[in-house]
C-alpha positions in Angstrom: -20.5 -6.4 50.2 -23.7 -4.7 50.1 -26.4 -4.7 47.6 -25.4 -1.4 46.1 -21.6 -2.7 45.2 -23.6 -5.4 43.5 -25.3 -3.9 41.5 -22.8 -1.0 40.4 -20.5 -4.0 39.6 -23.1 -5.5 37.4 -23.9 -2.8 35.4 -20.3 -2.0 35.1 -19.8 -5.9 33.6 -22.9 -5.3 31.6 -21.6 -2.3 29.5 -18.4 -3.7 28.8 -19.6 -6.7 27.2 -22.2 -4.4 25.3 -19.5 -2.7 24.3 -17.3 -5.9 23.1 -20.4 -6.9 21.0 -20.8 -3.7 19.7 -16.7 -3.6 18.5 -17.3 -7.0 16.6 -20.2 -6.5 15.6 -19.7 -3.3 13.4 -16.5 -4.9 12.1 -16.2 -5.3 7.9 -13.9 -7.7 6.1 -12.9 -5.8 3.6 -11.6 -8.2 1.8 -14.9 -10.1 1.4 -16.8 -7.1 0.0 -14.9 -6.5 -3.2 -11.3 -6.1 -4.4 -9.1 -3.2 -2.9 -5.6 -2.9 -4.4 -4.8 -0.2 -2.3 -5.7 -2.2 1.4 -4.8 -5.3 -0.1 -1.3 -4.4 -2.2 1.7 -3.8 -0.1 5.1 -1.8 -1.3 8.4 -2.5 0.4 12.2 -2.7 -0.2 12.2 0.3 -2.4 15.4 1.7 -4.3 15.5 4.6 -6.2 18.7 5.8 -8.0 19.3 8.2 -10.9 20.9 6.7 -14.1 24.1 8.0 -15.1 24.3 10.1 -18.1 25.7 8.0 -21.3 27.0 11.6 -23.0 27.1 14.8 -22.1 23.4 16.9 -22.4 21.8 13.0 -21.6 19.0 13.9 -18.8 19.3 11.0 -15.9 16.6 8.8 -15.8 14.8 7.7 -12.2 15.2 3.8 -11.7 13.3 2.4 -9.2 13.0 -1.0 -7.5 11.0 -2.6 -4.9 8.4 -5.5 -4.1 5.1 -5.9 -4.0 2.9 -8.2 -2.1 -0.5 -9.7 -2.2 -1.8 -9.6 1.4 -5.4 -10.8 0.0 -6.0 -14.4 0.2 -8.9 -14.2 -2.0 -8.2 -11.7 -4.8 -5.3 -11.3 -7.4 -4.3 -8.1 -9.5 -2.8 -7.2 -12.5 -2.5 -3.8 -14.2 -1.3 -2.3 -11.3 -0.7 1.5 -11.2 2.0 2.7 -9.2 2.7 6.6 -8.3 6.3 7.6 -7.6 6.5 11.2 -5.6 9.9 12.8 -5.8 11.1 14.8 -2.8 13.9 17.7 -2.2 16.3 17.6 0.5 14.1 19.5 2.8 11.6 16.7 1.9 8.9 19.0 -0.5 7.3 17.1 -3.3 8.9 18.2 -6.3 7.8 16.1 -9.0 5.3 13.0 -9.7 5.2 10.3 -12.2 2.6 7.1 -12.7 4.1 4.1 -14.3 1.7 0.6 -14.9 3.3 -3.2 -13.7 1.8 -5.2 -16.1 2.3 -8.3 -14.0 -0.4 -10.6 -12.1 -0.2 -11.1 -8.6 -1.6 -13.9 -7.2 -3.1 -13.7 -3.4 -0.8 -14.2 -0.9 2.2 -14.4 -3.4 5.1 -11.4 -4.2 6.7 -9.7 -7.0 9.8 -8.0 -7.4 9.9 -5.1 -9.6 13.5 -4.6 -11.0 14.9 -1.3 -12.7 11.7 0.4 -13.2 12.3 3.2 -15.6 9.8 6.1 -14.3 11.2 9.5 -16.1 13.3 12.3 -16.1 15.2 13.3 -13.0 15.0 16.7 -11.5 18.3 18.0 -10.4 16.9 18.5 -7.1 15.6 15.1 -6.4 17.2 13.2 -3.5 14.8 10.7 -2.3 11.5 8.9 -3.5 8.4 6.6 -2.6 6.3 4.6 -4.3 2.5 4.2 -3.7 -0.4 1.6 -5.0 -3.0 3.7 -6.9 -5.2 1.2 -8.4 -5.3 -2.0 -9.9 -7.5 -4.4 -12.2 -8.8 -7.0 -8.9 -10.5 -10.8 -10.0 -11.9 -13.1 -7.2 -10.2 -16.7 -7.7 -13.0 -19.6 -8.4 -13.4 -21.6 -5.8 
């Protein structure tokens, strides 16, 4: 090998560990800065179904279900405000309503939200999702 093939080779290894410092070190543990419901607060096995009219004229009412997890191991939340986003059959938002689970979820720990009553259904409603929109987050003491 000559000199030249050397060199290029070490400049080549040079810049990529420059740029392996340079990754880590502009990395930011979010969770260490401050509370963030939104990163920290995950939604799954979600349900939504309409009630079923007691009497004729009754307006169905959307009932929702799903989990929600703590993926912080350093912050718990309560007061958390949830947005449900109805959709159409050709998937446009048709309607929006905010509810408040007025639980407190410990890190690392999950709750299961049962029969959440979150408003009138529209007609046109045939599917739904459910998103963290804030949330009251308190460090545990060490």
């Amino acid at each position: 090998m000559s000199s030249h093939e050397y060199v290029h080779k070490f400049i080549v290894c040079g810049l990529l560990l420059l740029s392996v410092f340079a990754c880590q070190s502009g990395q930011k543990n979010v969770d260490n800065d401050k509370p963030n419901a939104v990163h920290d607060l995950l939604i799954d096995r979600i349900s939504w179904k309409t009630s079923p009219a007691s009497q004729a004229g009754d307006t169905p009412i959307n009932l929702h279900r799903f989990t929600i997890s703590n993926t912080s191991p350093r912050y718990s939340y309560s007061q958390i405000e949830v947005r449900f986003d109805y959709y159409d059959r050709d998937h446009h938002k048709i309607d929006s309503s905010r509810q408040t689970v007025k639980r407190t979820l410990e890190p690392r720990a999950a709750i299961a939200i049962g029969e959440l009553r979150a408003g009138s259904t529209k007609s046109a409603t045939t599917s739904a999702t459910v998103t963290v929109v804030t949330a009251v987050g308190s460090e545990l003491p060490h």
